[in-house]
C-alpha positions in Angstrom: 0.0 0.0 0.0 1.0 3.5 -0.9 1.7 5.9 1.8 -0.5 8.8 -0.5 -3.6 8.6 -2.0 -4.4 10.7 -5.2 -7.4 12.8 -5.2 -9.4 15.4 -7.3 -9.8 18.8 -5.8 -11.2 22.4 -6.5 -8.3 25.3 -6.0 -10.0 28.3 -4.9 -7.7 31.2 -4.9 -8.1 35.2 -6.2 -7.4 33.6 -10.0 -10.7 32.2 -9.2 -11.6 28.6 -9.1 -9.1 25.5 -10.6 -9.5 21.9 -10.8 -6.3 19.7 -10.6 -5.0 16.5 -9.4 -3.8 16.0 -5.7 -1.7 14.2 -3.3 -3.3 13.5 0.7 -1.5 11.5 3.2 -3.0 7.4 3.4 -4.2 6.9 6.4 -5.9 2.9 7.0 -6.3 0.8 10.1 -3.6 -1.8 11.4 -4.8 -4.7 13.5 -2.3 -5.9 15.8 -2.5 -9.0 17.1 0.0 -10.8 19.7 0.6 -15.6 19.9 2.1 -16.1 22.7 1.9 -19.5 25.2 3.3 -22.4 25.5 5.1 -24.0 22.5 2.3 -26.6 22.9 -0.8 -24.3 23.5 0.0 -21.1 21.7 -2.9 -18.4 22.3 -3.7 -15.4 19.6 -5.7 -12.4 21.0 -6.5 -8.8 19.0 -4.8 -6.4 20.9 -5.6 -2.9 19.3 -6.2 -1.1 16.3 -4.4 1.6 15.1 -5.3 4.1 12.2 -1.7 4.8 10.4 -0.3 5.8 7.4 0.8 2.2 5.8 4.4 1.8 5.5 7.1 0.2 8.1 4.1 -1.5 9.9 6.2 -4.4 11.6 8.4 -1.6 13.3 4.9 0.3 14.5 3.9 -2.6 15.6 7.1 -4.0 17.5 7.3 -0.4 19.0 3.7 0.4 20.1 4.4 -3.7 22.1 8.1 -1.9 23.2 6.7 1.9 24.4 3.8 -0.2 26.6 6.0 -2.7 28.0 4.4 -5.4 26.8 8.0 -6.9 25.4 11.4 -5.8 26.6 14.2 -7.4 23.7 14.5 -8.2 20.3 14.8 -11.9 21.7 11.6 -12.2 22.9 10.1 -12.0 19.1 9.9 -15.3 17.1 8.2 -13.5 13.9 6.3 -10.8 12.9 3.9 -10.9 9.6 1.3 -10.1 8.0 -2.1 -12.9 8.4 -4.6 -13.8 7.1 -7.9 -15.6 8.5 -9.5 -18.4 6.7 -7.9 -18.8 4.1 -8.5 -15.4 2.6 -5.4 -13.5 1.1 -3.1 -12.0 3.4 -4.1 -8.8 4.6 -1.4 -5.9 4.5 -4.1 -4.1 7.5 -3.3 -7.1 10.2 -0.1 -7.7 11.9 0.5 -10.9 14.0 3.9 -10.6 16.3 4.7 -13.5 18.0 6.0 -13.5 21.3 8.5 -16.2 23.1 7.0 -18.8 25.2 9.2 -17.8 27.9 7.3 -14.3 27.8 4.6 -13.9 30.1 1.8 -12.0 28.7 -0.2 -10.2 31.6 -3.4 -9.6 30.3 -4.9 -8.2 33.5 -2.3 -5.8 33.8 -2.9 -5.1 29.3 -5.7 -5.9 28.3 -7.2 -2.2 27.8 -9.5 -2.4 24.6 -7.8 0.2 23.2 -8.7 2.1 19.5 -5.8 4.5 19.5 -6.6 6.8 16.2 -4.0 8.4 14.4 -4.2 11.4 16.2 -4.2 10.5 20.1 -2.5 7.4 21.9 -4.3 7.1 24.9 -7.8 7.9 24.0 -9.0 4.4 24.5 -7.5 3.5 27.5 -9.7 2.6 30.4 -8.2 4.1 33.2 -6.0 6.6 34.3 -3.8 4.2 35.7 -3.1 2.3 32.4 -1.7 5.6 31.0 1.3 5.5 32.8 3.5 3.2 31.3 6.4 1.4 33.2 9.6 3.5 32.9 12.7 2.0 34.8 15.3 4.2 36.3 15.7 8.1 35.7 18.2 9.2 32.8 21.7 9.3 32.8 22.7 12.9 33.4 26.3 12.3 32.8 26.0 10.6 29.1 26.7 13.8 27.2 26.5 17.3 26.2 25.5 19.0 23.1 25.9 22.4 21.9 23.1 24.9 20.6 24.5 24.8 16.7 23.6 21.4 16.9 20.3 21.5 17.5 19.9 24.2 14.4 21.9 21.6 12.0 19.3 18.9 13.2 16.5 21.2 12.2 17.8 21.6 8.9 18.4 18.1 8.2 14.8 17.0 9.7 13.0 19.3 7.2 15.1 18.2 4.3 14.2 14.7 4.8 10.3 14.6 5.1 9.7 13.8 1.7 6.0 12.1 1.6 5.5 15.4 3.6 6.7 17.7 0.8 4.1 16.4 -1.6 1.1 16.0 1.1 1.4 18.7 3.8 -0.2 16.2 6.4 2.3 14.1 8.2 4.0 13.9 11.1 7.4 13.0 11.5 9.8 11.3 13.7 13.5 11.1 13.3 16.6 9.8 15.1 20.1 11.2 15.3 23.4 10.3 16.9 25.4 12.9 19.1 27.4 13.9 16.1 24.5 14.6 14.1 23.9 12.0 11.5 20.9 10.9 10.8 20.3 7.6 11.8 16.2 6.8 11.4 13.3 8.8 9.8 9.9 7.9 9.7 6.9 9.4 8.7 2.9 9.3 9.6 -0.4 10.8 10.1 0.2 10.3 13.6 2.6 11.6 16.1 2.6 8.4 18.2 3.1 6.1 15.2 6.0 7.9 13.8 7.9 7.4 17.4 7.2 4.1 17.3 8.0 3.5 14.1 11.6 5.1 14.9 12.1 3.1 18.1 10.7 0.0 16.5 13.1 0.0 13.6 15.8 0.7 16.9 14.2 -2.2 18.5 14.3 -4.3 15.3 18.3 -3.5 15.1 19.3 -4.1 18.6 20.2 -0.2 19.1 17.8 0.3 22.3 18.3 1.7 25.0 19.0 4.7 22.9 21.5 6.3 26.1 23.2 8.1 23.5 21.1 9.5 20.5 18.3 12.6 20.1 15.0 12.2 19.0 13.4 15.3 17.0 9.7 15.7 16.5 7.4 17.7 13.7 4.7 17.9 16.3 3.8 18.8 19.9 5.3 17.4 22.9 2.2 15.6 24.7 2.9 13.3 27.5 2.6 9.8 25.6 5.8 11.3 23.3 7.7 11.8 26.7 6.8 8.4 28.2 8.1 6.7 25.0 11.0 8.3 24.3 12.1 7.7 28.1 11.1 4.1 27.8 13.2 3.6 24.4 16.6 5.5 26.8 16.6 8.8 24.6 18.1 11.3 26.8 16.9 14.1 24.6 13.6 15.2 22.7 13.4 18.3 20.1 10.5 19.2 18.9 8.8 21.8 16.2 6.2 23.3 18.6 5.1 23.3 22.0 5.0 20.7 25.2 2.2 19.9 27.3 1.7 20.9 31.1 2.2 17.0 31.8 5.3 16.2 29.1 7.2 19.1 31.1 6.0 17.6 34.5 6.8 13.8 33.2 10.3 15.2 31.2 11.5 16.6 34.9 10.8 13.8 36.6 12.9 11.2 34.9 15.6 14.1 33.8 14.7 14.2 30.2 16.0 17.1 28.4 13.1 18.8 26.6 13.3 21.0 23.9 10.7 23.0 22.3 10.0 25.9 19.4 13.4 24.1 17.6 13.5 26.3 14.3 14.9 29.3 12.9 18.6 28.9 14.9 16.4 28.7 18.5 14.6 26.8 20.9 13.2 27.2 24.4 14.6 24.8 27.2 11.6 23.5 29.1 14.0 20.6 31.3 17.4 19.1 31.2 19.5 22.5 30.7 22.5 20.2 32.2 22.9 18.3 28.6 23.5 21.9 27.0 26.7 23.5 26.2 25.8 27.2 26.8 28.5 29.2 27.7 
């Protein structure tokens, strides 16, 4: 499946009215679904459905299971793929990840029901409680420092490499960098949420998490799920276009995240982790 979808529109502007051919962003639902058991009794259950932009769905998958603590390690995956169901042909809209034996699937402690939509992770979860995912230990404070014409390089190289978002206008993006400012991982989506996890699945997929020492730059808002997940992949470090939320600053200084927001034009504005800056 494409990641665009072409469409006929009307152009309205003071030349008066235009009809032309267009480009929109693809945005289709993803089942996944989770085997897991005993080599002898293995078990299948639908765990959510996410509405995406199709396009490096085993790594959304693997890191939506990652950023909710569902698996831990790369080892803990026997296969991922797409399934079908009675015999029908495979459908590129289901995922089926299959989980070790040895993995102990907690469904009271899961099973939430979710629908997450492109544009909000936690809208179907049933509690407050099952919002807050299980984060280990605070950051390293001592893993590194990076200067302020970094960041600006960053920006420059983030915008150059949304490409499906140069002929659409309507993605979000998600991209990975190491401390000398290559980039490592890009990936783009309708939703914020599903381009992390894209970017820490493909991580997860190449044995690179905990990502201790690597920055993670955003095209969108900083809302608390993007906090919890980049401190659950180890990122030390979050950029982002535009703004944070009350509770992504609040989460971001508890577990000594350095959050950056407003990154553009040569600037940004330090909302926690000042320690990881070089500012003289």
């Amino acid at each position: 499946m494409s990641s665009v979808y072409p469409v006929q529109i009307i152009k309205i502007n003071q030349k008066g009215k235009q009809e032309k051919a267009d480009l929109v962003a693809a945005e289709e639902p993803l089942e996944i679904r989770i085997g897991y058991g005993r080599s002898d009794d293995r078990q299948q259950s639908k765990l959510t459905v996410i509405m995406r932009t199709p396009g490096d769905d085993f790594s959304l998958a693997l890191g939506f299971l990652y950023t909710e603590g569902i698996i831990a390690s790369p080892d803990q995956i026997m296969s991922v793929r797409y399934c079908s169901d009675l015999g029908n042909s495979t459908s590129k809209n289901v995922v089926r990840v299959e989980i070790s034996p040895e993995v102990e699937v907690d469904w009271e402690t899961i099973k939430r029901n979710f629908f997450s939509s492109s544009g909000c992770g936690v809208c179907g979860k049933e509690s407050m409680e099952s919002i807050y995912v299980q984060i280990a230990d605070k950051l390293d404070k001592s893993k590194f420092r990076v200067k302020p014409d970094l960041m600006a390089s960053l920006s420059l190289k983030f915008l150059e490499n949304q490409q499906i978002f140069e002929y659409t206008g309507g993605l979000h993006a998600a991209a990975l960098f190491d401390l000398e400012g290559n980039l490592l991982i890009i990936r783009e989506d309708v939703g914020r949420h599903n381009a992390i996890d894209k970017v820490i699945g493909t991580a997860f997929m190449n044995g690179l998490v905990p990502l201790n020492e690597h920055i993670l730059m955003m095209s969108s808002r900083a809302s608390f799920e993007i906090v919890q997940k980049t401190v659950k992949a180890g990122i030390s470090l979050l950029a982002v276009i535009s703004a944070p939320s009350s509770m992504a600053v609040k989460l971001a200084k508890e577990y000594d995240l350095t959050l950056l927001g407003f990154v553009r034009n040569g600037g940004f504005n330090i909302y926690s982790g000042d320690f990881r800056l070089d500012i003289q």
